[in-house]
NUPA-104979 format. One record per residue: residue in three letters; residue number from 1; x, y, z of N, C-alpha, C, O in turn. Coordinates in steps of 0.001 Angstrom, whole numbers, plus 500000, padded with zeros to 6 digits. Each point is the difference from the previous one (the first is absolute). Last residue first. Example, Ala and Ser with C-alpha at 12.3 -4.5 7.8 and 13.67 -1.06 7.14 Angstrom:
<nodes>
<node residuo="Ser" num="2" n_X="512850" n_Y="497750" n_Z="507080" ca_X="500820" ca_Y="501190" ca_Z="500060" c_X="499230" c_Y="501090" c_Z="500730" o_X="500509" o_Y="501108" o_Z="500169"/>
<node residuo="Ala" num="1" n_X="499781" n_Y="493172" n_Z="499761" ca_X="499110" ca_Y="501190" ca_Z="500000" c_X="500900" c_Y="501200" c_Z="500000" o_X="501036" o_Y="499981" o_Z="500665"/>
</nodes>
This chain:
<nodes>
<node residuo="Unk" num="86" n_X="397404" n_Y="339307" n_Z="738585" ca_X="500548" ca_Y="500308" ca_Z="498317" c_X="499600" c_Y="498793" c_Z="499057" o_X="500291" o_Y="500028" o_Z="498804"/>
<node residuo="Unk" num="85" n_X="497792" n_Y="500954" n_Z="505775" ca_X="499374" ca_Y="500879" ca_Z="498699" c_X="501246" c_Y="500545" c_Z="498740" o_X="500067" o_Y="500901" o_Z="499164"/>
<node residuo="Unk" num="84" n_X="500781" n_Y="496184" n_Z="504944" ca_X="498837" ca_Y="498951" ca_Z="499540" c_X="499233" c_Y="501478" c_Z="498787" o_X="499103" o_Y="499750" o_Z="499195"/>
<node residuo="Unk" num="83" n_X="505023" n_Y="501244" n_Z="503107" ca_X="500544" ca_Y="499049" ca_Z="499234" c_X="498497" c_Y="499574" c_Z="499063" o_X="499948" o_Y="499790" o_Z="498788"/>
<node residuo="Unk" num="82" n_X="499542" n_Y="503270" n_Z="505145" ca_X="500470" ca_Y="500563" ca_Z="498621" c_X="500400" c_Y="499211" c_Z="499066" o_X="499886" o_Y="500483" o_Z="498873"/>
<node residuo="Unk" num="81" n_X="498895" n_Y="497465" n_Z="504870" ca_X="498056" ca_Y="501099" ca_Z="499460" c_X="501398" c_Y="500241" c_Z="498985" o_X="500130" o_Y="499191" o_Z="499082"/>
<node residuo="Unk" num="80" n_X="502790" n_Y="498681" n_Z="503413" ca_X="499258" ca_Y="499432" ca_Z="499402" c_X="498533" c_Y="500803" c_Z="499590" o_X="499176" o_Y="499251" o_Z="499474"/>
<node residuo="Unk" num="79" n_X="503786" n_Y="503441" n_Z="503012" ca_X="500544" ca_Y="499400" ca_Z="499052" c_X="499040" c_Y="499032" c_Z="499151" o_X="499519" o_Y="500495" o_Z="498981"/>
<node residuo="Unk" num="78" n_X="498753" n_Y="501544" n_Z="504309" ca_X="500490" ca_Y="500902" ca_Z="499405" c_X="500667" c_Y="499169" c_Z="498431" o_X="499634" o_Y="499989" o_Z="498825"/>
<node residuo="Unk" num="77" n_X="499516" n_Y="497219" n_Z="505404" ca_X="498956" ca_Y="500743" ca_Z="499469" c_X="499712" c_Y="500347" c_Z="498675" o_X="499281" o_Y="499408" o_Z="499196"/>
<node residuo="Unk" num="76" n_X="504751" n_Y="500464" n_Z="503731" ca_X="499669" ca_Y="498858" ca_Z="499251" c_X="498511" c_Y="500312" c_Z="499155" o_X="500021" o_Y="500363" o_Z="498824"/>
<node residuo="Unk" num="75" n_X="501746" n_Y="502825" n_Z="504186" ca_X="500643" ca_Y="500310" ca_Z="498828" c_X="499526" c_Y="498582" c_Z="499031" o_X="499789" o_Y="500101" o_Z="498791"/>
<node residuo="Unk" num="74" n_X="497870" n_Y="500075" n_Z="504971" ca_X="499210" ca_Y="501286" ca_Z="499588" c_X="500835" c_Y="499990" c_Z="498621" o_X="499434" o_Y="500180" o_Z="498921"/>
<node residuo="Unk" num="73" n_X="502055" n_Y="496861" n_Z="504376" ca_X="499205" ca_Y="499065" ca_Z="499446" c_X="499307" c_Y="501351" c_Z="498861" o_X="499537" o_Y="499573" o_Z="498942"/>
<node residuo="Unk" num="72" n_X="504134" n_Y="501749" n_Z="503814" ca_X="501025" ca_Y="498962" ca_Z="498828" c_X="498344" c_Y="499508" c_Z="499190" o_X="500011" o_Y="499820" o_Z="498782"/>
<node residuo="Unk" num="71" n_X="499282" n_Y="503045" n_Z="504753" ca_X="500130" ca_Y="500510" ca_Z="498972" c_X="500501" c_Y="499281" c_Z="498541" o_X="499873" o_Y="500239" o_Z="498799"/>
<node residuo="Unk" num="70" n_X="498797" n_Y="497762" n_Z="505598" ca_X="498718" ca_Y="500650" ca_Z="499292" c_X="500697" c_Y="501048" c_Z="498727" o_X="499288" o_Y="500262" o_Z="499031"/>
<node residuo="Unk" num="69" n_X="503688" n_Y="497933" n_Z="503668" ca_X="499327" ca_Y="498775" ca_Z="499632" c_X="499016" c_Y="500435" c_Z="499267" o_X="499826" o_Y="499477" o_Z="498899"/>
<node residuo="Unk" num="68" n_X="502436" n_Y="503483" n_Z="503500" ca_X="501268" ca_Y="499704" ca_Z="499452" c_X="498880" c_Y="498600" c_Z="498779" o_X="500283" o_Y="499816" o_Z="498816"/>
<node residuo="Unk" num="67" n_X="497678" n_Y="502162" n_Z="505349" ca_X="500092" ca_Y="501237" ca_Z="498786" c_X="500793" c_Y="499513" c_Z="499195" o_X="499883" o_Y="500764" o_Z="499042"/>
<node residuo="Unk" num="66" n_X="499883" n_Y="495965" n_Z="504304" ca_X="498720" ca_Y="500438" ca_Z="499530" c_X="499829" c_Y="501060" c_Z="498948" o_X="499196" o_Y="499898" o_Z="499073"/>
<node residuo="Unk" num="65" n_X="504976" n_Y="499351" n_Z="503861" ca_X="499685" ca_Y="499488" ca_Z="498437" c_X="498788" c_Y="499549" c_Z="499283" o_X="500002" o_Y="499523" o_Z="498865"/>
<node residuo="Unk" num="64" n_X="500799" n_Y="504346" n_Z="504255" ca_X="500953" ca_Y="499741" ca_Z="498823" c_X="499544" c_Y="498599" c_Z="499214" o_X="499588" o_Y="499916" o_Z="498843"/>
<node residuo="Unk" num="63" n_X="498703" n_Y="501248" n_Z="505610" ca_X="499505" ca_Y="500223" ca_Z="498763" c_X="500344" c_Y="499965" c_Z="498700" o_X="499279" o_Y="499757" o_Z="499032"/>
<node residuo="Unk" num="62" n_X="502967" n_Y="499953" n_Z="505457" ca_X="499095" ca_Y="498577" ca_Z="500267" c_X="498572" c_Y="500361" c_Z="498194" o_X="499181" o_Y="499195" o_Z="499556"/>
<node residuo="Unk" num="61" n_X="504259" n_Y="503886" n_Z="501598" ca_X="500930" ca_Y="498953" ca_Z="500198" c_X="498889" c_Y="498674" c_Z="499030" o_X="500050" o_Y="499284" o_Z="499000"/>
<node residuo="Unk" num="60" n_X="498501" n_Y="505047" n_Z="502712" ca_X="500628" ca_Y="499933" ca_Z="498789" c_X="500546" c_Y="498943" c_Z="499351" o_X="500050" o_Y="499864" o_Z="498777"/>
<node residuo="Unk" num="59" n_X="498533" n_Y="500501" n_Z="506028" ca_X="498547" ca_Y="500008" ca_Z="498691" c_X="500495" c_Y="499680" c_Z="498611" o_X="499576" o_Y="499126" o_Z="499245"/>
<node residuo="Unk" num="58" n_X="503993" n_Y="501757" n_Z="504066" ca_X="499641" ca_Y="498893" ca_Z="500191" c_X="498591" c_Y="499491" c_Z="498737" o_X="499904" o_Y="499115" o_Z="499149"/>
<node residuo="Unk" num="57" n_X="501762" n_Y="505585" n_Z="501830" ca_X="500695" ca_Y="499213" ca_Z="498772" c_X="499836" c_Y="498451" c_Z="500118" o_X="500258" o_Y="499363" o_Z="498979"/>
<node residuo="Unk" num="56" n_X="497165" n_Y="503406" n_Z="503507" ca_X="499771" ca_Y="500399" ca_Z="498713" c_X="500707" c_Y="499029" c_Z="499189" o_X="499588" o_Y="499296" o_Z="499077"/>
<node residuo="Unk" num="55" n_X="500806" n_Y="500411" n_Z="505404" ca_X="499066" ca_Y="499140" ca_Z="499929" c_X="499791" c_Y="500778" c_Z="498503" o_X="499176" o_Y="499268" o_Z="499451"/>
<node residuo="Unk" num="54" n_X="504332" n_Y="503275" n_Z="502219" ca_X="500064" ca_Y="498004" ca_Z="500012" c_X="499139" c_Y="499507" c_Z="499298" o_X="500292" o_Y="499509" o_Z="498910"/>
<node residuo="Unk" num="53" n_X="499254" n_Y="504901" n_Z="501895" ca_X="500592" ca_Y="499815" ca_Z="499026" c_X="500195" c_Y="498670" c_Z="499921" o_X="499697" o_Y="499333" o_Z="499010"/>
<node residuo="Unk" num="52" n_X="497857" n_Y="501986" n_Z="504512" ca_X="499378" ca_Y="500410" ca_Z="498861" c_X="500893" c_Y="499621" c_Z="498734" o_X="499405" o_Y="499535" o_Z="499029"/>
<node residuo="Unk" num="51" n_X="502038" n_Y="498085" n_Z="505651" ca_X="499928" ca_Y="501101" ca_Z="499252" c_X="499078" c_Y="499848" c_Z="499131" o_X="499659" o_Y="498866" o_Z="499663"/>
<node residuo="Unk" num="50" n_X="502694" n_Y="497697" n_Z="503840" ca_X="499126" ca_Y="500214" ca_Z="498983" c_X="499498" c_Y="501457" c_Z="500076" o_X="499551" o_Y="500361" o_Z="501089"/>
<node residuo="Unk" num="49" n_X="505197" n_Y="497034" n_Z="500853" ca_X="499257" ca_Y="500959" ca_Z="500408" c_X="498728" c_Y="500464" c_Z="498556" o_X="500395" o_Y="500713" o_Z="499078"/>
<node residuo="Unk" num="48" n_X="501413" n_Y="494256" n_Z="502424" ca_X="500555" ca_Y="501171" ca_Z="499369" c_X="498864" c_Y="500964" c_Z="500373" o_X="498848" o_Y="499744" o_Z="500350"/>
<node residuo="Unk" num="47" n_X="502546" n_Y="495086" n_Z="501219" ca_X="499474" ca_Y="501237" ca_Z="499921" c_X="500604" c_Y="500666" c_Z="499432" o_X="501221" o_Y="499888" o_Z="499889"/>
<node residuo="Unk" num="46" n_X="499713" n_Y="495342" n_Z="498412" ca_X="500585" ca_Y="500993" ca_Z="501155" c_X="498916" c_Y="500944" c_Z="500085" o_X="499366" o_Y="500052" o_Z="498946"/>
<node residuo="Unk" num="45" n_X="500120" n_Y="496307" n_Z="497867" ca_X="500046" ca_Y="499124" ca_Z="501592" c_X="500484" c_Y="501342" c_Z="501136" o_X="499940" o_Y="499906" o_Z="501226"/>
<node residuo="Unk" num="44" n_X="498982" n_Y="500311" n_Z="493734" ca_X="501269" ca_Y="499782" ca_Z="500272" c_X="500288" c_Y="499726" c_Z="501482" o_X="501126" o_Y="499988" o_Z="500499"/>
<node residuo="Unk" num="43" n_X="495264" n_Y="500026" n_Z="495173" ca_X="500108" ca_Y="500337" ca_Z="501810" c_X="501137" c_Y="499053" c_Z="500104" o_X="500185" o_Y="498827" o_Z="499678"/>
<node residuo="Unk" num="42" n_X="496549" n_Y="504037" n_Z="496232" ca_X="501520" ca_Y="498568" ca_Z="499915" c_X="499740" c_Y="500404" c_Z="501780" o_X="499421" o_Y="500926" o_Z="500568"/>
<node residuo="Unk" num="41" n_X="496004" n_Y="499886" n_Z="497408" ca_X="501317" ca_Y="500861" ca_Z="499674" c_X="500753" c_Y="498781" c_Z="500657" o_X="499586" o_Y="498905" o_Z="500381"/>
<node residuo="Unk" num="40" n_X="496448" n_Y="499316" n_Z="497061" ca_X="500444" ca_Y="500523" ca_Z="501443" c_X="501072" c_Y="500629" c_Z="499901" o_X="500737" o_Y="499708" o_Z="499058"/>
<node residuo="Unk" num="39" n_X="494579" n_Y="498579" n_Z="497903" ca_X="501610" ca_Y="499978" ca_Z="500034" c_X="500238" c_Y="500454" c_Z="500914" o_X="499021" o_Y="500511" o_Z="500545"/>
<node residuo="Unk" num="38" n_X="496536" n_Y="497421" n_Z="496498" ca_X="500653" ca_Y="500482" ca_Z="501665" c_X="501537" c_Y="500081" c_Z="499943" o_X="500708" o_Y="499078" o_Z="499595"/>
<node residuo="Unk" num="37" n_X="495048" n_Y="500829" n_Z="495964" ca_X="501512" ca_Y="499325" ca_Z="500035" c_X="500773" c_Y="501019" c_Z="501605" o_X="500554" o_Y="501098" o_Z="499944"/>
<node residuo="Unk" num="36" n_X="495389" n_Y="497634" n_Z="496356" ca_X="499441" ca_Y="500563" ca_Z="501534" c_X="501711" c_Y="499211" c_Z="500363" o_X="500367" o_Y="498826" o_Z="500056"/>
<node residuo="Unk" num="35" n_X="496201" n_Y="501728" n_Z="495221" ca_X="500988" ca_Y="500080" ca_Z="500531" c_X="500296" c_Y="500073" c_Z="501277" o_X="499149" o_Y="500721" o_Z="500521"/>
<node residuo="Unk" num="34" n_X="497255" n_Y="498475" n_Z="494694" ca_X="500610" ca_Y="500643" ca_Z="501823" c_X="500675" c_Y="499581" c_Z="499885" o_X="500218" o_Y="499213" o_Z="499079"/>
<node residuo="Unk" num="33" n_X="497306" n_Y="501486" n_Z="495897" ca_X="501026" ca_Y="499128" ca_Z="501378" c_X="499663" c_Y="500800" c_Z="501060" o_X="499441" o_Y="501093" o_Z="500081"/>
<node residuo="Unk" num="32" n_X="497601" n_Y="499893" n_Z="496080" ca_X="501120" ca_Y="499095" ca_Z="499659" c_X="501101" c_Y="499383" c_Z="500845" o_X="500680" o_Y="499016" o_Z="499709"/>
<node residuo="Unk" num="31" n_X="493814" n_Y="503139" n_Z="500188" ca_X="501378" ca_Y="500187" ca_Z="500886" c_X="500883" c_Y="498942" c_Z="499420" o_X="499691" o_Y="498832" o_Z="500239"/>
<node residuo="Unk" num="30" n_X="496736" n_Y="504545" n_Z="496591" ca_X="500217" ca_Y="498609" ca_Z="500483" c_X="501300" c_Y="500265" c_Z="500925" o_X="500882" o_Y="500842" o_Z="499836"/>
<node residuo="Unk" num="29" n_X="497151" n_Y="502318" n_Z="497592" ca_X="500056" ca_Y="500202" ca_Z="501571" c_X="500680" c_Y="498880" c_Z="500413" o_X="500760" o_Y="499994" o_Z="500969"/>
<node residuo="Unk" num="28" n_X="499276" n_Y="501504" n_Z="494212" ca_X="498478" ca_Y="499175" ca_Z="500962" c_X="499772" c_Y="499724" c_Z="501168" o_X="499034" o_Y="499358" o_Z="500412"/>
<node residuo="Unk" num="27" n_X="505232" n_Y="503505" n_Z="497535" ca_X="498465" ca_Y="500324" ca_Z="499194" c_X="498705" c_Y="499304" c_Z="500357" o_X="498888" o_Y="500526" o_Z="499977"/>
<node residuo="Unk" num="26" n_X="505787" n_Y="499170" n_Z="502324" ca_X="499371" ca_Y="501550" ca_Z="500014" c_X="498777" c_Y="500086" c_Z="499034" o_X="499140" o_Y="500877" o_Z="500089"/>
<node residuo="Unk" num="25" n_X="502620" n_Y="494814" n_Z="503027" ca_X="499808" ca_Y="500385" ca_Z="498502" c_X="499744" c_Y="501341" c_Z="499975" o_X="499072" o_Y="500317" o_Z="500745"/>
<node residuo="Unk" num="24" n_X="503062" n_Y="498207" n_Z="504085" ca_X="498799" ca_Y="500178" ca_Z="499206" c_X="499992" c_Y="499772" c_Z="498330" o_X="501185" o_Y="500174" o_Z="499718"/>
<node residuo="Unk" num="23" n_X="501295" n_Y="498574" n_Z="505264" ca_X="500275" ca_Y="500232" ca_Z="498660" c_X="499135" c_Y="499949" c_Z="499648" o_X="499380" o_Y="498961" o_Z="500224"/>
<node residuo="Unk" num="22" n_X="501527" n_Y="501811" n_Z="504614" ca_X="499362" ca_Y="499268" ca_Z="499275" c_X="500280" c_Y="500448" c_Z="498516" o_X="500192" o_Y="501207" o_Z="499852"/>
<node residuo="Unk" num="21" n_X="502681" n_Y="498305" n_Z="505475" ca_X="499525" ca_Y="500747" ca_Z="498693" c_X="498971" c_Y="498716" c_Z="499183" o_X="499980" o_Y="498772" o_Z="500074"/>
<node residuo="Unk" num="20" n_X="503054" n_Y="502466" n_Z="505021" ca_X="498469" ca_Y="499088" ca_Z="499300" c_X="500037" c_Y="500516" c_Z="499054" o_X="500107" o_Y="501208" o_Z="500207"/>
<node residuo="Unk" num="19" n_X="504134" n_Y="498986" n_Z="503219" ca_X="499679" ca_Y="499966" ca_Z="498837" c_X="498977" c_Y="498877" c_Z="499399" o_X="500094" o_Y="498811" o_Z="499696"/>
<node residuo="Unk" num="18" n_X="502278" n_Y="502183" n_Z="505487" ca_X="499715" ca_Y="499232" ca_Z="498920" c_X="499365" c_Y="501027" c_Z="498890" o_X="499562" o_Y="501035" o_Z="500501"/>
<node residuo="Unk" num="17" n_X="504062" n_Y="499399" n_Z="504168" ca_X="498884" ca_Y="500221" ca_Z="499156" c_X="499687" c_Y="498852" c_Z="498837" o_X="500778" o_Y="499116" o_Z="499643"/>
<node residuo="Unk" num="16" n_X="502545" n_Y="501773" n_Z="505425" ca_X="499302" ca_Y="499571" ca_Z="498754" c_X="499303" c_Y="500298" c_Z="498966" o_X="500005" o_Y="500913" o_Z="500825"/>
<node residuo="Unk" num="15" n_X="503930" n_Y="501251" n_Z="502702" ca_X="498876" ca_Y="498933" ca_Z="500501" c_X="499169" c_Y="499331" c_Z="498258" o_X="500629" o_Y="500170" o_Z="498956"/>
<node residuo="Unk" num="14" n_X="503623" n_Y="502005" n_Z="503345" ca_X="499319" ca_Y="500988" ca_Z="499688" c_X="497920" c_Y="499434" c_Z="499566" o_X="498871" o_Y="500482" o_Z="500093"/>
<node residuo="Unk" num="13" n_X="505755" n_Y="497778" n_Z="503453" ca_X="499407" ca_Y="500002" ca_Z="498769" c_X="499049" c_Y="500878" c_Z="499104" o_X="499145" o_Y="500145" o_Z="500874"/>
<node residuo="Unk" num="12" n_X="503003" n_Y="499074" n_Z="503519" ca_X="500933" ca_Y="498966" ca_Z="499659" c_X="499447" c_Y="500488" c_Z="498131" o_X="500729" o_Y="499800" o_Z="499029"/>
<node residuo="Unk" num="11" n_X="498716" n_Y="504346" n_Z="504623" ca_X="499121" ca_Y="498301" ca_Z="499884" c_X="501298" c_Y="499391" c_Z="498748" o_X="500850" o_Y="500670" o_Z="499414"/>
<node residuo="Unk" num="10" n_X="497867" n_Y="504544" n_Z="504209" ca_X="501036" ca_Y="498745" ca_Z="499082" c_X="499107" c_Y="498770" c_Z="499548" o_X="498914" o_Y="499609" o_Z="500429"/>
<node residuo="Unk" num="9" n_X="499940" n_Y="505982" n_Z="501079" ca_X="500087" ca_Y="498554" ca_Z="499634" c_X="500867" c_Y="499180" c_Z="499431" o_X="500581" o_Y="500118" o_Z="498922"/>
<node residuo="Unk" num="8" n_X="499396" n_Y="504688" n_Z="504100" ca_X="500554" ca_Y="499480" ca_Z="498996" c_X="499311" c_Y="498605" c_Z="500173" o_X="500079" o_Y="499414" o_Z="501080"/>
<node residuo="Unk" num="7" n_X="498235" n_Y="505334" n_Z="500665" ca_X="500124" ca_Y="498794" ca_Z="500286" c_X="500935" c_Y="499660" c_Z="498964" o_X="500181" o_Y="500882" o_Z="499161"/>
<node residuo="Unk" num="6" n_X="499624" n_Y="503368" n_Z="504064" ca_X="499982" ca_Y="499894" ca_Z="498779" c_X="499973" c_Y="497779" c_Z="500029" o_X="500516" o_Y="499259" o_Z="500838"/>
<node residuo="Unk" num="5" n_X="497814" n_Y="505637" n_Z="502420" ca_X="500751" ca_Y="498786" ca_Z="499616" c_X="500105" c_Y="499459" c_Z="498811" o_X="499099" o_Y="500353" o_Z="499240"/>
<node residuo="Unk" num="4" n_X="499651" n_Y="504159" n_Z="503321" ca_X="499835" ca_Y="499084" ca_Z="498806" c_X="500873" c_Y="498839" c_Z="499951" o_X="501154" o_Y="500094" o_Z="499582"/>
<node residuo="Unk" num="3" n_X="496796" n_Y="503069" n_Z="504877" ca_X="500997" ca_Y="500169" ca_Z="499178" c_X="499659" c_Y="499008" c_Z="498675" o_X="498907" o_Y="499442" o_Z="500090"/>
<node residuo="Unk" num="2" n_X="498174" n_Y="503435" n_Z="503394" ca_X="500129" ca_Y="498597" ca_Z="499758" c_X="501256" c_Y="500212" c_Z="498740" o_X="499975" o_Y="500866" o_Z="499126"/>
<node residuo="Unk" num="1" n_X="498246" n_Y="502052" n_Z="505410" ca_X="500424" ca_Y="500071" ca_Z="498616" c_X="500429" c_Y="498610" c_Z="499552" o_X="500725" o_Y="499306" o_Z="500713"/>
</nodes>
């Protein structure tokens, strides 16, 4: 009978990602920018025990201000199109 063991991972870090986007024109397809911006979760030099929930809120962490940047540029946008049809 084989019993279950259970594993726990640790690591100093939750580890990296990057962000590729392409900006399109929605009416001539034309590509108006890239983008390609690498970020890393914070590392605090100690092990820690890494989890499903960790490495979520680490993702979260390391996305915020990618979501925080694209919305300030979506509200900028917004604003000036509405100023340029008064």
């Amino acid at each position: 009978m084989q019993s279950s063991s259970r594993n726990n991972s640790y690591s100093t870090t939750a580890g990296s990602m990057t962000l590729y986007m392409k900006l399109y024109d929605s009416e001539t397809g034309d590509l108006l920018a890239k983008a390609l911006d690498p970020t890393s979760d914070r590392d605090n030099g100690m092990m820690q025990w890494s989890t499903s929930t960790s490495n979520r809120a680490a993702a979260r962490r390391m996305m915020k201000p990618w979501a925080e940047a694209l919305r300030g540029g979506l509200d900028e946008s917004r604003r000036v199109t509405s100023q340029d049809k008064e």
